[in-house]
C-alpha positions as CSV (number, residue, x, y, z in Angstrom):
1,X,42.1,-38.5,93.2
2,X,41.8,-39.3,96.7
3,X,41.2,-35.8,97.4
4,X,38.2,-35.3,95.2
5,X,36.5,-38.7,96.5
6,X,36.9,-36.9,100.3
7,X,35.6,-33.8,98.7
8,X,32.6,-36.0,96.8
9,X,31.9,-37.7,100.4
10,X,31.3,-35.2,102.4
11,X,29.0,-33.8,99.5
12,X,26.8,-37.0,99.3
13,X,26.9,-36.3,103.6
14,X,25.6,-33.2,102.9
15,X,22.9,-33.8,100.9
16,X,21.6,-37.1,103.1
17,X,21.8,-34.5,106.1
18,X,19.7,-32.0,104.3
19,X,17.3,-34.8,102.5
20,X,16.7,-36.4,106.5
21,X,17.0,-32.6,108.7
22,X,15.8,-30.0,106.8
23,X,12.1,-30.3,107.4
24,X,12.3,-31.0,110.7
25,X,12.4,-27.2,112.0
26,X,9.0,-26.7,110.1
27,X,7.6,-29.6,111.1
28,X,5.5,-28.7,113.4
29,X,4.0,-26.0,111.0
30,X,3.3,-28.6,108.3
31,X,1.5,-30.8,111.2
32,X,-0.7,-28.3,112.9
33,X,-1.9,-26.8,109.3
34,X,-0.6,-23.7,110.0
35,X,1.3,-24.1,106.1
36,X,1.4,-26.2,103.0
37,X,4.8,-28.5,102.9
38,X,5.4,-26.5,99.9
39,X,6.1,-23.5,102.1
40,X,7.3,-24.7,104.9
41,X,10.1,-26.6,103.0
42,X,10.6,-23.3,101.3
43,X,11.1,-21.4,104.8
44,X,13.3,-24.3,106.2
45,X,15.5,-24.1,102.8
46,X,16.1,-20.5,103.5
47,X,16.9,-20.4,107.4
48,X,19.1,-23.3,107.4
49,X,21.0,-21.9,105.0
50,X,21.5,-18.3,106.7
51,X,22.4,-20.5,109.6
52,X,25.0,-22.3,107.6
53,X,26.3,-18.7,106.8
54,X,26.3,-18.2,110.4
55,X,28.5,-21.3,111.3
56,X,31.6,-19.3,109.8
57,X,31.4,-16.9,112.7
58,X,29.8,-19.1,115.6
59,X,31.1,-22.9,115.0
60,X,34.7,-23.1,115.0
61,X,34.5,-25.4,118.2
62,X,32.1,-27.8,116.6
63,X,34.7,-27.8,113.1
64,X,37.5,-28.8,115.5
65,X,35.5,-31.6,117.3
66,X,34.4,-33.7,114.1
67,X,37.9,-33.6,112.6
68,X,38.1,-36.1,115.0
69,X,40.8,-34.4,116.9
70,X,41.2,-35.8,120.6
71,X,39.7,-39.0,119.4
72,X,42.5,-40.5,117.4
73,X,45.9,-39.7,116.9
74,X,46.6,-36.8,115.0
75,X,48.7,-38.5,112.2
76,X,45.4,-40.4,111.8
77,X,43.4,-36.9,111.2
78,X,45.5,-35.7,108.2
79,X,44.8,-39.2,106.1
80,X,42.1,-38.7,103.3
81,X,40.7,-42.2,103.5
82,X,40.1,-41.7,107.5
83,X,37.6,-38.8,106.8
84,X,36.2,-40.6,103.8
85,X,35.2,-43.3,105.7
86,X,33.6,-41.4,108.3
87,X,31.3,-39.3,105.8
88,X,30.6,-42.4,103.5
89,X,29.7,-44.9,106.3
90,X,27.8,-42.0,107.9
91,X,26.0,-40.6,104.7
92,X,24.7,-44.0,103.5
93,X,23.2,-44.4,107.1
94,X,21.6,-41.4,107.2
95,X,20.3,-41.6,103.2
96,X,18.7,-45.4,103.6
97,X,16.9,-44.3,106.8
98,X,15.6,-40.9,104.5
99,X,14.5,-43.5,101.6
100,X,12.2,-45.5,104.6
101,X,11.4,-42.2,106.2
102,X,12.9,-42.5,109.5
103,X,14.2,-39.5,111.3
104,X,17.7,-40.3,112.6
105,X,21.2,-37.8,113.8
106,X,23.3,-37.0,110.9
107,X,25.2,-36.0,114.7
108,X,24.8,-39.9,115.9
109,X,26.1,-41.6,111.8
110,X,29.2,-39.0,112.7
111,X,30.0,-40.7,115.7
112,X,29.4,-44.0,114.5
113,X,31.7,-43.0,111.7
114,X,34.5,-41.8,113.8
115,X,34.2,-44.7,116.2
116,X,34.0,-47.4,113.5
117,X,36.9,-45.6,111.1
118,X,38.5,-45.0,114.2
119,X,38.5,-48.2,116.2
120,X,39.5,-49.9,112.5
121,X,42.7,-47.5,112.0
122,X,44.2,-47.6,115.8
123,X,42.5,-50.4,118.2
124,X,42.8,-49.3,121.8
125,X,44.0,-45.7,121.0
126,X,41.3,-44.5,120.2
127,X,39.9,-41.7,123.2
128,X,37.1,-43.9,124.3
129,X,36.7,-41.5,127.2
130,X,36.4,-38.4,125.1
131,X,33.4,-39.9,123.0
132,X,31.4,-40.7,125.7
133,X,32.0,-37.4,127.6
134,X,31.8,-35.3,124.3
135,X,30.0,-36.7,122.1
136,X,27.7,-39.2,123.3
137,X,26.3,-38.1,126.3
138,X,24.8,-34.9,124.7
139,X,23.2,-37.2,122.4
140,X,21.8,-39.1,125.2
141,X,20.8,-36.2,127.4
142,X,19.4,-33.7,124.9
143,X,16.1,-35.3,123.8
144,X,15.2,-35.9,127.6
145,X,15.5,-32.6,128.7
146,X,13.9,-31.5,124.9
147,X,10.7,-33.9,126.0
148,X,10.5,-32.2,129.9
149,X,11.1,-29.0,128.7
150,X,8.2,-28.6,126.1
151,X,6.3,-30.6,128.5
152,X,6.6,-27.9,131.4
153,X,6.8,-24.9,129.1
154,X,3.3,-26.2,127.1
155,X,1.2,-26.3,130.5
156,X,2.8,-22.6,131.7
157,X,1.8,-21.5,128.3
158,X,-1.7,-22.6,128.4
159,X,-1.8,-21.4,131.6
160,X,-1.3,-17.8,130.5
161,X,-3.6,-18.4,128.1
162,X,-6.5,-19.5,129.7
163,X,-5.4,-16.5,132.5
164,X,-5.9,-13.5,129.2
165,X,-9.0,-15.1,128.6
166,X,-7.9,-16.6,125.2
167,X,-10.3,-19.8,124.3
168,X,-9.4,-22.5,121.4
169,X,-12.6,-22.8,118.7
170,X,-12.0,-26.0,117.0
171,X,-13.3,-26.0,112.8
172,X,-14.3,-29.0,111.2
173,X,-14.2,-29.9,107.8
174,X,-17.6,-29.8,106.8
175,X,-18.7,-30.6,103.0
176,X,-20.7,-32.8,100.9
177,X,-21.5,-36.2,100.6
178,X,-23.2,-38.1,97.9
179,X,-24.7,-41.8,99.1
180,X,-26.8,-43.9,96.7
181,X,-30.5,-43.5,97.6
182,X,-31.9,-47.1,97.2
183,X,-35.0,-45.7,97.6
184,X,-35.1,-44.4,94.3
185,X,-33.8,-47.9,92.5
186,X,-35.5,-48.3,89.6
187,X,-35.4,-51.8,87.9
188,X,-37.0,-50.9,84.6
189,X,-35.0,-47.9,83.4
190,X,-32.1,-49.3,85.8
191,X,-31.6,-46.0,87.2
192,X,-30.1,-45.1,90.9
193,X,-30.4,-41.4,91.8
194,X,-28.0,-40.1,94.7
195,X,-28.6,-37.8,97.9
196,X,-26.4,-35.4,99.3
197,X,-25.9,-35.0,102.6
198,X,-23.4,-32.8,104.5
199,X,-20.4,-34.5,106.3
200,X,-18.1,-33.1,109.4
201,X,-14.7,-34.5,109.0
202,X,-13.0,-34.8,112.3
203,X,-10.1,-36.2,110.7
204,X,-9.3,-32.1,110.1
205,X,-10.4,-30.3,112.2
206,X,-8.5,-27.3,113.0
207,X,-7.7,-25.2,116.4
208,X,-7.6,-21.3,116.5
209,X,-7.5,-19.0,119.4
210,X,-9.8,-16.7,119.4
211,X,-8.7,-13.2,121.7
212,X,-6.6,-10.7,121.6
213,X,-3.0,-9.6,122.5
214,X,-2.1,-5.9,122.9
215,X,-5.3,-5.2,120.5
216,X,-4.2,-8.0,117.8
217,X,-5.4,-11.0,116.6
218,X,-4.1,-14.0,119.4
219,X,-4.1,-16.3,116.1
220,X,-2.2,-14.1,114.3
221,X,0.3,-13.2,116.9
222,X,0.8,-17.1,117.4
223,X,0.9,-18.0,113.8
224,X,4.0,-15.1,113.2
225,X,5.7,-16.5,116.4
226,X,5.5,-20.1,115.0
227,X,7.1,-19.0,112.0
228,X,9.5,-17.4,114.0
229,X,10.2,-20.0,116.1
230,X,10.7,-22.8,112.8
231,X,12.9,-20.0,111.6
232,X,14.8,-20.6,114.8
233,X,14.9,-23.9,114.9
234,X,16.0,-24.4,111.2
235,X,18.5,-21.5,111.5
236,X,20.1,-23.9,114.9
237,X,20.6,-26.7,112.4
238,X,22.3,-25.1,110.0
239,X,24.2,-23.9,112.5
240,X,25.1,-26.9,114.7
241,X,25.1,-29.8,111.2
242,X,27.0,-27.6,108.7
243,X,30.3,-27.6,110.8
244,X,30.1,-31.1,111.6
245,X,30.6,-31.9,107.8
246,X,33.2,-29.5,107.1
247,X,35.4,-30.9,109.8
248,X,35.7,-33.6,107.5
249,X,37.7,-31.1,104.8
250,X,40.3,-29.9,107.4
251,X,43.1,-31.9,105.5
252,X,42.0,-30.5,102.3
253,X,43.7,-27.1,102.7
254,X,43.4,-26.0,99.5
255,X,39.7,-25.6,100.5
256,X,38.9,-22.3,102.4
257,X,36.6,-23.0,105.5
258,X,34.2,-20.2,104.4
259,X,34.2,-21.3,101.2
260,X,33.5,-25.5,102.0
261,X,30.5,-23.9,104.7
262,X,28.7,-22.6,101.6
263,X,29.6,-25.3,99.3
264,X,27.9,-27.7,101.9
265,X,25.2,-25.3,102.6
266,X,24.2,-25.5,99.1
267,X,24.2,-29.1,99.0
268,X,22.2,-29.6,101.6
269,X,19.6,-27.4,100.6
270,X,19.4,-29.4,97.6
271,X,19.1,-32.2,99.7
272,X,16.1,-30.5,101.6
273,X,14.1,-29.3,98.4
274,X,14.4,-32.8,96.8
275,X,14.2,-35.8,98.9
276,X,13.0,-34.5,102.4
277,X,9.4,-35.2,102.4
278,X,8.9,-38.7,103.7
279,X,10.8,-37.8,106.5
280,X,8.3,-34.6,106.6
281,X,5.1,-36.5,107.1
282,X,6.8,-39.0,109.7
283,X,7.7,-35.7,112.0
284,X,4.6,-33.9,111.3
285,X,1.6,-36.0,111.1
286,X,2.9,-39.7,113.0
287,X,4.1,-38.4,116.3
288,X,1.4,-36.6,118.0
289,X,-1.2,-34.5,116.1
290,X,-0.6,-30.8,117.4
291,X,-2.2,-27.3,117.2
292,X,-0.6,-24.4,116.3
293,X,0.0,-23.1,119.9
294,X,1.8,-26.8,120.8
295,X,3.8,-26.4,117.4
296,X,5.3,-22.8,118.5
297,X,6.1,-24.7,122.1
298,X,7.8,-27.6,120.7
299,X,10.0,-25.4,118.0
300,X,10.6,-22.9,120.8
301,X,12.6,-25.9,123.1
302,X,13.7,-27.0,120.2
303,X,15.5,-23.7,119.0
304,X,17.0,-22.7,122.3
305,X,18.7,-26.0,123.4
306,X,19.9,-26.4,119.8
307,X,21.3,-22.8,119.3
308,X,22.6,-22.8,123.1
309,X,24.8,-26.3,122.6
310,X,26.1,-24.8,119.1
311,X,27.5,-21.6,120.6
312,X,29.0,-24.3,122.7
313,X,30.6,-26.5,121.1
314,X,27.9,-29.7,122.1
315,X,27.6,-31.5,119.6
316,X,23.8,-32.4,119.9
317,X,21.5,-33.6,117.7
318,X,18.8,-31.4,115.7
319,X,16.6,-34.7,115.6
320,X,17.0,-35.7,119.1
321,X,16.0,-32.6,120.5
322,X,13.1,-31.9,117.4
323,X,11.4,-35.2,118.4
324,X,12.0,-34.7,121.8
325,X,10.1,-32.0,121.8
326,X,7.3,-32.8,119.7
327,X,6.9,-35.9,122.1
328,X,6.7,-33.8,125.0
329,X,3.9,-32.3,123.4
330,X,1.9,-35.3,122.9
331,X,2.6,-36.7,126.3
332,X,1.0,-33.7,127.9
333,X,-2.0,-33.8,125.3
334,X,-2.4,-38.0,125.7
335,X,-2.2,-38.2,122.0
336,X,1.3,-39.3,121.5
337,X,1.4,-42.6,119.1
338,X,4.1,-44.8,121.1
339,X,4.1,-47.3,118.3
340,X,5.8,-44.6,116.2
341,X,8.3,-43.0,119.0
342,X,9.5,-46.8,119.7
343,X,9.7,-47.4,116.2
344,X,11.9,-43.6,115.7
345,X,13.7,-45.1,119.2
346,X,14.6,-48.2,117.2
347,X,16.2,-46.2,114.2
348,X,18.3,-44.1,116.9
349,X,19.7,-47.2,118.2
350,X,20.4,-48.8,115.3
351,X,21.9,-45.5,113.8
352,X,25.6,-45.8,115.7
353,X,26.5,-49.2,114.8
354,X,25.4,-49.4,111.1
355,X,27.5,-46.3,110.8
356,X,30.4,-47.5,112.4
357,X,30.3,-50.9,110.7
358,X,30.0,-49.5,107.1
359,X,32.6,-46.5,107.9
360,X,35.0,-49.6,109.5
361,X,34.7,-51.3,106.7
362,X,35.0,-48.7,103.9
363,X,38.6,-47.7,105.8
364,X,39.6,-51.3,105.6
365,X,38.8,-51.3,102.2
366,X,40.7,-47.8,101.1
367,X,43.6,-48.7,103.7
368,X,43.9,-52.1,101.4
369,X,43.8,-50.9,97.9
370,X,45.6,-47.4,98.7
């Protein structure tokens, strides 16, 4: 029984990791209008999931490092209820801040997990040393050198650009508009005709290049590298998030690895598809507004710090790094909206500690009635 209520945890953790991550690698084509949600949601569901596939070959290191081996002692890492806790107190974290659309680490509810199960189960033994040095200070680090990095690599960019002669043409929205002509008020048949006049919505405009590369379309060109690069990005958190969870099913041997990578894989595709979009619009459309040619920069950072700490072993955080970026972007542009990074600043901080409260207590509890 105990077993099965692991196995159900880290489920529930899989799908609040793919209801609050799996938009974010195709955020940026969702914001810039380069895609409906529909299909970028559809494009995240299938890279992350190829990336998950991936994990089985690339992420053994990251499987180790959420067991919570080095952390605690390793009597501690073969009980049930210690893994239980971590995934419950961690999934119900990361699943309330999906409900209010806030984008937090599933990475950052893992180590509040393990630190509050942790703590609870062995006091003083716990490896407070390893935590910060392999754990937390990726989690710090990343989204600083995610917001320099897109910042520098956005202005060398445009650079090029402007240097192949490639100009931006911005489109508005133009259509009709119907007012009521007081003019035409007529008080004995009480009639009120309307005139139409034509409208330019700034509110949606849109930015294309106009040029060429190597004899093709610069807009096209751009617009198949931005897909590429969400491709990338989504494929890195599949890749980095997938073996995080299934650390959690180490003491379950009956369970092949390869088999509990696609199991979770599944699961949080579900996740993705069914509960993501809140989250969505707070990545794509409240951070900074953003072209298609800042999009492809931001996912671009994005993909190669995320993909780059996975292949070793760094346990950073898709989110961190994703918003990181995107911020970046707006900094250079002067269009970030500060009101919404401190509020997303907020929710990080507040991630770690709710996590390792609820994960504390949920170990007190099991340890009690067990």
């Amino acid at each position: 029984m105990i077993l099965i209520l692991l196995f159900l945890s880290a489920c529930f953790l899989g799908y609040s990791n793919g209801a609050n991550d799996n938009f974010k690698g195709v955020a940026t084509l969702f914001g810039s209008g380069t895609t409906s949600y529909k299909k970028a949601i559809s494009w995240a569901t299938a890279t992350t999931f190829l990336g998950s596939v991936a994990a089985i070959f690339l992420a053994n290191e990251l499987v180790k490092n959420f067991s919570g081996k080095g952390l605690v002692p390793n009597e501690l890492i073969t009980m049930p209820i210690f893994a239980i806790s971590i995934a419950s107190g961690a999934a119900l974290t990361v699943f309330i801040a999906t409900k209010i659309g806030m984008p937090i680490s599933t990475t950052h509810s893992l180590v509040g997990g393990l630190f509050g199960a942790g703590v609870m189960a062995v006091g003083s033994q716990f490896n407070f040393e390893k935590l910060g040095s392999t754990f937390l200070m990726p989690l710090i680090v990343s989204p600083l050198m995610a917001a320099i990095a897109s910042f520098f690599a956005y202005l060398i960019f445009r650079f090029f650009r402007e240097k192949l002669g490639i100009t931006k043409k911005t489109h508005l929205h133009i259509h009709e508009k119907q007012t009521p002509d007081i003019a035409s008020l007529n008080m004995d048949h009480a009639t009120l005709k309307t005139k139409t006049t034509m409208e330019a919505t700034v509110n949606n405009k849109v930015n294309t290049y106009e040029g060429e590369i190597l004899g093709l379309s610069s807009q096209k060109v751009l617009d198949a590298l931005h897909y590429l690069s969400a491709g990338i990005v989504s494929f890195a958190r599949g890749l980095n998030d997938t073996p995080k969870i299934v650390g959690l099913l180490l003491i379950i041997n009956v369970i092949d690895i390869k088999l509990s990578m696609i199991i979770v894989a599944i699961i949080m595709a579900a996740g993705g598809l069914i509960n993501a979009k809140k989250v969505g619009v707070t990545m794509s459309k409240k951070i900074t507004p953003m072209n298609s040619g800042q999009g492809f920069t931001a996912n671009l950072i994005t993909g190669l710090l995320v993909t780059t700490a996975s292949v070793h072993g760094l346990p950073v955080s898709t989110t961190h790094v994703s918003v990181g970026s995107i911020f970046g972007i707006g900094t250079v542009t002067k269009k970030a909206d500060y009101k919404m990074i401190g509020k997303i600043l907020l929710s990080w901080l507040l991630t770690l500690p709710i996590a390792a409260i609820i994960s504390a207590l949920i170990f007190k509890l099991l340890e009690t009635f067990s």
